[in-house]
Biopython code that builds the backbone (N, CA, C, O; Angstrom):
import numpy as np
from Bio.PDB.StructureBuilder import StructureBuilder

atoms = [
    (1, "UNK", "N", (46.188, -35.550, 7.945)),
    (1, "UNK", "CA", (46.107, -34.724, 9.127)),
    (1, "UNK", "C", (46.085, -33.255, 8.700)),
    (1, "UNK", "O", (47.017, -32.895, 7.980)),
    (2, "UNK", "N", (45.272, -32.468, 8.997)),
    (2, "UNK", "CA", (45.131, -31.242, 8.786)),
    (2, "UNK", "C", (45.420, -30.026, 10.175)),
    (2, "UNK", "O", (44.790, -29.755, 11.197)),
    (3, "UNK", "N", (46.523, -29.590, 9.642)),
    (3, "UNK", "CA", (46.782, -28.459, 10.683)),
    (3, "UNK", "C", (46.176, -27.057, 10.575)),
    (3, "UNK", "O", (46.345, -26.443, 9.521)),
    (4, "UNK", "N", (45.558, -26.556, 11.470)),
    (4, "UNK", "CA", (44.977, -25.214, 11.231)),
    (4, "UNK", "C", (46.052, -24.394, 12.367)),
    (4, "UNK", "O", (46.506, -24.521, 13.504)),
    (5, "UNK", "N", (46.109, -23.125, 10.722)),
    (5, "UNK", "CA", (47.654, -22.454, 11.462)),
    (5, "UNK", "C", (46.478, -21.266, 12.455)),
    (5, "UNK", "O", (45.290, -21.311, 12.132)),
    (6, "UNK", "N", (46.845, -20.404, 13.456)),
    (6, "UNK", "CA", (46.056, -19.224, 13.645)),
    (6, "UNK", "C", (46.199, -18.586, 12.872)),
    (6, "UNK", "O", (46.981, -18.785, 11.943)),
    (7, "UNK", "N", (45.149, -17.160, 13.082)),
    (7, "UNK", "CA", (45.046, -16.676, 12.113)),
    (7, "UNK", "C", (46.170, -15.315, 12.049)),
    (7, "UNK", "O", (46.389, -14.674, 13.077)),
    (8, "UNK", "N", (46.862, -14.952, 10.700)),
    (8, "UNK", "CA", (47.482, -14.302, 10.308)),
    (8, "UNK", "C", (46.852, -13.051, 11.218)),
    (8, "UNK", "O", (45.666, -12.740, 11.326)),
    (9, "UNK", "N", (48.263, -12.305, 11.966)),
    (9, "UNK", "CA", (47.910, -10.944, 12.042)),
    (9, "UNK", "C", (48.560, -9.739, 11.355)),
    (9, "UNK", "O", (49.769, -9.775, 11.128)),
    (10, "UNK", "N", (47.765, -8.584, 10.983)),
    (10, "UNK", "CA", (48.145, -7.660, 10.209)),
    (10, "UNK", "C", (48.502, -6.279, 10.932)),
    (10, "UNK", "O", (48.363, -5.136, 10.498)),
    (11, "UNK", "N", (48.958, -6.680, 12.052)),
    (11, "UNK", "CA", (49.109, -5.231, 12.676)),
    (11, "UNK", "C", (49.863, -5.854, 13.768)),
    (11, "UNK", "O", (50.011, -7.076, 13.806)),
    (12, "UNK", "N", (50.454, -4.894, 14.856)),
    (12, "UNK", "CA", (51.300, -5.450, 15.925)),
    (12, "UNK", "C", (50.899, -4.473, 16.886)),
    (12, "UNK", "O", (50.961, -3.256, 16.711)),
    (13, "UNK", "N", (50.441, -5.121, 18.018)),
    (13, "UNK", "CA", (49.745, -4.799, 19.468)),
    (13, "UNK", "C", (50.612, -3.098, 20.061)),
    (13, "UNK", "O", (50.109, -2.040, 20.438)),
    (14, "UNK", "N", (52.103, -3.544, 19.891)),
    (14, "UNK", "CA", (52.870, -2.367, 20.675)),
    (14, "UNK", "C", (52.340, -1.162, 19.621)),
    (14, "UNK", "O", (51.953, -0.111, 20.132)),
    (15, "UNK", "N", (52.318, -1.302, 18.186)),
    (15, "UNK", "CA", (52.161, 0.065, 17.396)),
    (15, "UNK", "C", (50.941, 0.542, 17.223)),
    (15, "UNK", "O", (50.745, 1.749, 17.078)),
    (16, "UNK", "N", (50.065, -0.274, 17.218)),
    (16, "UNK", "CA", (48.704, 0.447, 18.045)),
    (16, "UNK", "C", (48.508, 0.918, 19.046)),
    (16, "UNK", "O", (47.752, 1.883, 19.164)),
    (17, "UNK", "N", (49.136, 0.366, 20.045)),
    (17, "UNK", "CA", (49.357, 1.509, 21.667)),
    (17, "UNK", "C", (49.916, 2.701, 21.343)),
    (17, "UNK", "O", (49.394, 3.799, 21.536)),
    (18, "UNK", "N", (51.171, 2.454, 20.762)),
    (18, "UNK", "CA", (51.642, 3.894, 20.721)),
    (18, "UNK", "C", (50.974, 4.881, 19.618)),
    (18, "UNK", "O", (50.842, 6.091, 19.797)),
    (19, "UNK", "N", (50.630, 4.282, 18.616)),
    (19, "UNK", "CA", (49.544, 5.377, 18.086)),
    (19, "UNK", "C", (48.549, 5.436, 18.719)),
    (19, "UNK", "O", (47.774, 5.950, 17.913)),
    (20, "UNK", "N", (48.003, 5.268, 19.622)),
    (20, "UNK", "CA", (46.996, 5.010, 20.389)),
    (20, "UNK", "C", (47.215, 6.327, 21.550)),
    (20, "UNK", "O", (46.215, 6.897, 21.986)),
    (21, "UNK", "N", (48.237, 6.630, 21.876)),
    (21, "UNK", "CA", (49.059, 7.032, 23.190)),
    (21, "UNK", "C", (49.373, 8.397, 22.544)),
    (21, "UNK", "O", (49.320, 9.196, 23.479)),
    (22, "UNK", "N", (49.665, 9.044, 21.445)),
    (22, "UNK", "CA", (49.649, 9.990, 20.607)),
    (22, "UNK", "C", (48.535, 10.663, 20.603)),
    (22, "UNK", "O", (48.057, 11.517, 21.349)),
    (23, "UNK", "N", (48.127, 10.043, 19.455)),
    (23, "UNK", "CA", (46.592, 10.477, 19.116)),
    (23, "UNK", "C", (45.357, 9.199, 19.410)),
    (23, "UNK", "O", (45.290, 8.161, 18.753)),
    (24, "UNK", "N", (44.530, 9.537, 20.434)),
    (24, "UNK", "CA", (43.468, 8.362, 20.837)),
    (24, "UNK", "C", (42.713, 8.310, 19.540)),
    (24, "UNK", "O", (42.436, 9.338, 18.921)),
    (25, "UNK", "N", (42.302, 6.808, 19.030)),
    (25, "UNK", "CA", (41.773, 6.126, 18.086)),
    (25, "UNK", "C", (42.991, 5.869, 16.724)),
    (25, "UNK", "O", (43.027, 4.908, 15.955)),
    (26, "UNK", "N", (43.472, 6.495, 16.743)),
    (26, "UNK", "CA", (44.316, 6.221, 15.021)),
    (26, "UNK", "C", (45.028, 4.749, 15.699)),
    (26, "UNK", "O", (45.511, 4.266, 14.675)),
    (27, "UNK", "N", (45.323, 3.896, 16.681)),
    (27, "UNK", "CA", (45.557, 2.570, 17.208)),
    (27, "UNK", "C", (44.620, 1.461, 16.515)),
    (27, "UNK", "O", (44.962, 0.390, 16.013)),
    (28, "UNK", "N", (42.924, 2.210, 16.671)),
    (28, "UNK", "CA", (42.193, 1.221, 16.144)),
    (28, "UNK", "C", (42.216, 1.191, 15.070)),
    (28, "UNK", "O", (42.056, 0.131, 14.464)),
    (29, "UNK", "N", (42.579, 3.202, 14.016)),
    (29, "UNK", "CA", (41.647, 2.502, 12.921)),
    (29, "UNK", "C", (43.063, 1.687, 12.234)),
    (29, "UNK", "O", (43.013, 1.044, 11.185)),
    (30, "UNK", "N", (44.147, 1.848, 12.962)),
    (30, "UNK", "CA", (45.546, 1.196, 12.318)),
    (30, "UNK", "C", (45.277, -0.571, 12.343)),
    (30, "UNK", "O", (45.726, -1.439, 11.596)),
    (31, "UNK", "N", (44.402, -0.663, 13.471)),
    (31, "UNK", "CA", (43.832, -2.339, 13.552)),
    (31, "UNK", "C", (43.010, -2.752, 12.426)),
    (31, "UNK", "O", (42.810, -3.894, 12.013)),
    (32, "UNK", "N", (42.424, -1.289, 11.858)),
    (32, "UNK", "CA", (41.375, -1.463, 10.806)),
    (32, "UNK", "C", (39.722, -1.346, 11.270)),
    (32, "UNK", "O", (38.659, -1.594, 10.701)),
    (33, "UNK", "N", (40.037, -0.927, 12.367)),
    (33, "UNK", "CA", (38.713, -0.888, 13.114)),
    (33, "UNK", "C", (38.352, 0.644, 13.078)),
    (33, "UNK", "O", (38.229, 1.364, 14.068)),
    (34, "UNK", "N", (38.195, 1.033, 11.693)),
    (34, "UNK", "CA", (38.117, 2.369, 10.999)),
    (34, "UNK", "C", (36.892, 2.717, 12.258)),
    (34, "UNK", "O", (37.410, 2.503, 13.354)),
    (35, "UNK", "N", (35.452, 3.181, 12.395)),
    (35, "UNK", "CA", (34.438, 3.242, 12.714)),
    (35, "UNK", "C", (34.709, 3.918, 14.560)),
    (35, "UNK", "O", (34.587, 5.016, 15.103)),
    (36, "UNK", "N", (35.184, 2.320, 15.062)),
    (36, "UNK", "CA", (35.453, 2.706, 16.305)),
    (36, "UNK", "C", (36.931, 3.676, 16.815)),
    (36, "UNK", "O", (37.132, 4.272, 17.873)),
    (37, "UNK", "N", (37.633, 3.560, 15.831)),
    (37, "UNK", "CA", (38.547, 4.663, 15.721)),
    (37, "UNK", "C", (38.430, 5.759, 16.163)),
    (37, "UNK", "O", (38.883, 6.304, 17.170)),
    (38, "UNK", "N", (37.284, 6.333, 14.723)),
    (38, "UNK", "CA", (36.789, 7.636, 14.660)),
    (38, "UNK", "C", (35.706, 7.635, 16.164)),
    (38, "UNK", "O", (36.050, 8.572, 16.884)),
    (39, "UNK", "N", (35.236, 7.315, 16.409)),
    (39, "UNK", "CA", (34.377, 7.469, 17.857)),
    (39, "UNK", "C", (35.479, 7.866, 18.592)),
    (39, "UNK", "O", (35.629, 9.088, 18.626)),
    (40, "UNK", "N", (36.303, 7.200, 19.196)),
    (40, "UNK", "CA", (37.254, 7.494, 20.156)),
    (40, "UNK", "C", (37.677, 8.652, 19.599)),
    (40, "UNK", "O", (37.262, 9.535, 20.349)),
    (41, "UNK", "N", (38.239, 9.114, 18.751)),
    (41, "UNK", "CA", (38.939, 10.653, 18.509)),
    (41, "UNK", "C", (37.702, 11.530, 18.353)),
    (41, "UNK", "O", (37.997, 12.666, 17.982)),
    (42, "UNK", "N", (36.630, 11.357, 18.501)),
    (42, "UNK", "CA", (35.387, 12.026, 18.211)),
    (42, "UNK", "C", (34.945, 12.092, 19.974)),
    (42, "UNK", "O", (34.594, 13.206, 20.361)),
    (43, "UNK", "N", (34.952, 11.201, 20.792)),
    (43, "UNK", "CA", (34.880, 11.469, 22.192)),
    (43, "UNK", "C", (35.828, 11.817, 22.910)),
    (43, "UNK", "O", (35.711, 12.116, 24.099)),
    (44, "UNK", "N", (37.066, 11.819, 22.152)),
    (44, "UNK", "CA", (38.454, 12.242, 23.241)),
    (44, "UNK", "C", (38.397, 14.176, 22.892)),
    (44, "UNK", "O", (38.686, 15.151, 23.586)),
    (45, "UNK", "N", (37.837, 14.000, 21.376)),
    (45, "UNK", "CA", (37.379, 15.506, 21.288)),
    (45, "UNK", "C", (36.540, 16.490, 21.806)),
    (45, "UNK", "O", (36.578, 17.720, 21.848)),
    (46, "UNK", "N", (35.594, 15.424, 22.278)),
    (46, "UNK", "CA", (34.525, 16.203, 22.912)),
    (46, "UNK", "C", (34.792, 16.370, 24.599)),
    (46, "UNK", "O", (34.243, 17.104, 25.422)),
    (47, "UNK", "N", (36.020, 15.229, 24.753)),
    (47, "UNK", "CA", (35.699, 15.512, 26.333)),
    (47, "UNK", "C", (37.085, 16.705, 26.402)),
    (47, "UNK", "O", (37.417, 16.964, 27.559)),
    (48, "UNK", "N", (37.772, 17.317, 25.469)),
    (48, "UNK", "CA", (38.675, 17.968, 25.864)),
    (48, "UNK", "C", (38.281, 19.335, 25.587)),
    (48, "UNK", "O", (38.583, 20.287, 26.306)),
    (49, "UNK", "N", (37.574, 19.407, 24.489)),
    (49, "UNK", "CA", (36.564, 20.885, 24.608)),
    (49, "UNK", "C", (35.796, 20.870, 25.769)),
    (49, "UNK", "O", (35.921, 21.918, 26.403)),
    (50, "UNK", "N", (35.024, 20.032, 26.286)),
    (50, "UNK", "CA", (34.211, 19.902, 27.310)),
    (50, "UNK", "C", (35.006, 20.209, 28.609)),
    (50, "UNK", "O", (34.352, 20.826, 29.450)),
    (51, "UNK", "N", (35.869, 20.003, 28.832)),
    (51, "UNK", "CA", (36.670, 20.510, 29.798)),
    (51, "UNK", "C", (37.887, 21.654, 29.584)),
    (51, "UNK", "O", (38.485, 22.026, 30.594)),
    (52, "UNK", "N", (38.255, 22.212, 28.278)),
    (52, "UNK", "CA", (38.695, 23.518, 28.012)),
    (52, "UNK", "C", (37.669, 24.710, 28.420)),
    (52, "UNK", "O", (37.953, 25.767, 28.983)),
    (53, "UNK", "N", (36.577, 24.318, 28.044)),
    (53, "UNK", "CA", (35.542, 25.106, 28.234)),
    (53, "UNK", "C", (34.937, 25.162, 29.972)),
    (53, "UNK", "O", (34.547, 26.250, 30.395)),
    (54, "UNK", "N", (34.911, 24.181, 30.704)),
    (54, "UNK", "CA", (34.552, 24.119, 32.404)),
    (54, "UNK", "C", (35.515, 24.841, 33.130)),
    (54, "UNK", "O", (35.152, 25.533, 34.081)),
    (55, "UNK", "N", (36.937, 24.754, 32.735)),
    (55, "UNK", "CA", (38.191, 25.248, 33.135)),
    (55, "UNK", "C", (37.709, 26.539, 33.513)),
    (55, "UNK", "O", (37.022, 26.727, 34.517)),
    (56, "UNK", "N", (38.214, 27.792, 32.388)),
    (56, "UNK", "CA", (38.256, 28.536, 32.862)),
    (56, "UNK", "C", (36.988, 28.955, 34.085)),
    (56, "UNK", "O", (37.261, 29.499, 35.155)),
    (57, "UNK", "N", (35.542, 28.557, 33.638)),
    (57, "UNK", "CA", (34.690, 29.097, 34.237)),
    (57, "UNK", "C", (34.563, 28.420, 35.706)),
    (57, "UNK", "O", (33.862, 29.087, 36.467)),
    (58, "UNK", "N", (35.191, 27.029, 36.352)),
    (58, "UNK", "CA", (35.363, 27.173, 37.378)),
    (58, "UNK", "C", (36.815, 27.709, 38.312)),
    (58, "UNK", "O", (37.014, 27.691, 39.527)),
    (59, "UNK", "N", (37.749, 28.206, 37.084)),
    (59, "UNK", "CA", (38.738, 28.844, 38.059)),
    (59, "UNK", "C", (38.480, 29.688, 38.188)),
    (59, "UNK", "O", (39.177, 30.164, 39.085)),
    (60, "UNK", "N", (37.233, 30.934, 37.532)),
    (60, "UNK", "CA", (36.816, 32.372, 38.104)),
    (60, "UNK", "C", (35.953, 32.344, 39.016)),
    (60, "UNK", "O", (35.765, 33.353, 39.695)),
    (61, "UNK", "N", (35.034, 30.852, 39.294)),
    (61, "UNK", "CA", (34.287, 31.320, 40.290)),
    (61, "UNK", "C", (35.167, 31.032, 41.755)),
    (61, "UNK", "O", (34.950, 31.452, 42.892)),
    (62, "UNK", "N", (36.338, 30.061, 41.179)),
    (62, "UNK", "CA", (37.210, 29.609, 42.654)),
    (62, "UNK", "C", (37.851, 30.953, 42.765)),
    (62, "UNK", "O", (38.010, 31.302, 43.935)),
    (63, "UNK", "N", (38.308, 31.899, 41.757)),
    (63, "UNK", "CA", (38.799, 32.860, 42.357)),
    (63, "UNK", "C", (37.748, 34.143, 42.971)),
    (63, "UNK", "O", (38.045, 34.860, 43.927)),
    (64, "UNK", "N", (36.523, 34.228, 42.208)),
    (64, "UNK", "CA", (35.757, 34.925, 42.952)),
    (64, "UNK", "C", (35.391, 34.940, 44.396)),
    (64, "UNK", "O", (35.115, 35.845, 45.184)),
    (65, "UNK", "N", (35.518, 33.073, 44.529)),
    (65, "UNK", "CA", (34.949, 32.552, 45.706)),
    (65, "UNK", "C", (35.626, 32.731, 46.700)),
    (65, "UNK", "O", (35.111, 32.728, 47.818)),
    (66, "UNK", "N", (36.783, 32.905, 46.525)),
    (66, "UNK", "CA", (38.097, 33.237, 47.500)),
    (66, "UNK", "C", (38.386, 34.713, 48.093)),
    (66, "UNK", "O", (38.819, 35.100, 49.178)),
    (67, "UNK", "N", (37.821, 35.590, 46.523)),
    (67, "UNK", "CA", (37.592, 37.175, 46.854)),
    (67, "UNK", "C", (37.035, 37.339, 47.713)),
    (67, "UNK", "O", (37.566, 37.259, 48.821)),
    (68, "UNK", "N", (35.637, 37.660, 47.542)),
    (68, "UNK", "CA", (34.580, 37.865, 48.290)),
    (68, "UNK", "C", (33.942, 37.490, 49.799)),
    (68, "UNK", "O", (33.678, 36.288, 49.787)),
    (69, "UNK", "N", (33.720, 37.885, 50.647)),
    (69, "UNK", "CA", (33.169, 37.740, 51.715)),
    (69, "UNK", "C", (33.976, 38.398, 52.838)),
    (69, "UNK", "O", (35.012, 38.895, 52.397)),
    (70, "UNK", "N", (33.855, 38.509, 53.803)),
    (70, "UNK", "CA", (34.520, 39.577, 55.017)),
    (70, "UNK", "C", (35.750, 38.714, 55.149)),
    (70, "UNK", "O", (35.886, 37.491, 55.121)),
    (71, "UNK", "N", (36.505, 39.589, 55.281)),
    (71, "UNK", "CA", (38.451, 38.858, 55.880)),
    (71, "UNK", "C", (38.078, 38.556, 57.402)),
    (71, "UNK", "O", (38.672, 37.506, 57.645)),
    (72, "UNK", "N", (37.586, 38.841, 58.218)),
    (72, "UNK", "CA", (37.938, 39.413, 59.310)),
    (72, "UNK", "C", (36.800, 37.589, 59.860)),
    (72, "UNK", "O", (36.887, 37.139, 61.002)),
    (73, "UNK", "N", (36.012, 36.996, 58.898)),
    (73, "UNK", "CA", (34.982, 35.656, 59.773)),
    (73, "UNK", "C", (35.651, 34.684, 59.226)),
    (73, "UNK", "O", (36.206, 34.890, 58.147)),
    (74, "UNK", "N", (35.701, 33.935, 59.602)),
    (74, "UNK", "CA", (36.086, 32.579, 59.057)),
    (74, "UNK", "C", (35.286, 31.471, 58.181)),
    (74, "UNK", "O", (35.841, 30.421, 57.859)),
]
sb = StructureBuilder()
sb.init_structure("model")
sb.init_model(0)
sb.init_chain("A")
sb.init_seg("    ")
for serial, (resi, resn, name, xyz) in enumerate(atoms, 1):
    if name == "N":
        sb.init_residue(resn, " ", resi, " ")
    sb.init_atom(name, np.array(xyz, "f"), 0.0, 1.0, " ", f" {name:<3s}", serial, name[0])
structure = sb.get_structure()
């Protein structure tokens, strides 16, 4: 009779979340899933410049937008 054990795991689910929850991707490449790792910290990078950068320029036009126009119309 031959028992097939599952397969050995080399990492544990909770310590990839929390490296995961830190810094996005170092979870995967800690799974070993080097590649898709780096994507995720490569898109969590881009979307946080991408929105450092929208920031300021729509809180000057919300504050422009608020300046400007007659007090007195609605």
């Amino acid at each position: 009779m031959v028992v097939q054990q599952p397969p050995e795991k080399h990492w544990h689910p909770g310590i990839a979340a929390v490296l995961s929850f830190f810094i996005p991707g170092l979870g995967q490449i800690y799974r070993g899933k080097i590649l898709r790792g780096l994507l995720w910290m490569g898109a969590t990078a881009v979307g946080l410049l991408a929105a450092h950068r929208a920031r300021p320029d729509s809180a000057s036009l919300c504050i422009i937008n608020a300046y400007v126009g007659n007090p007195y119309k609605r």
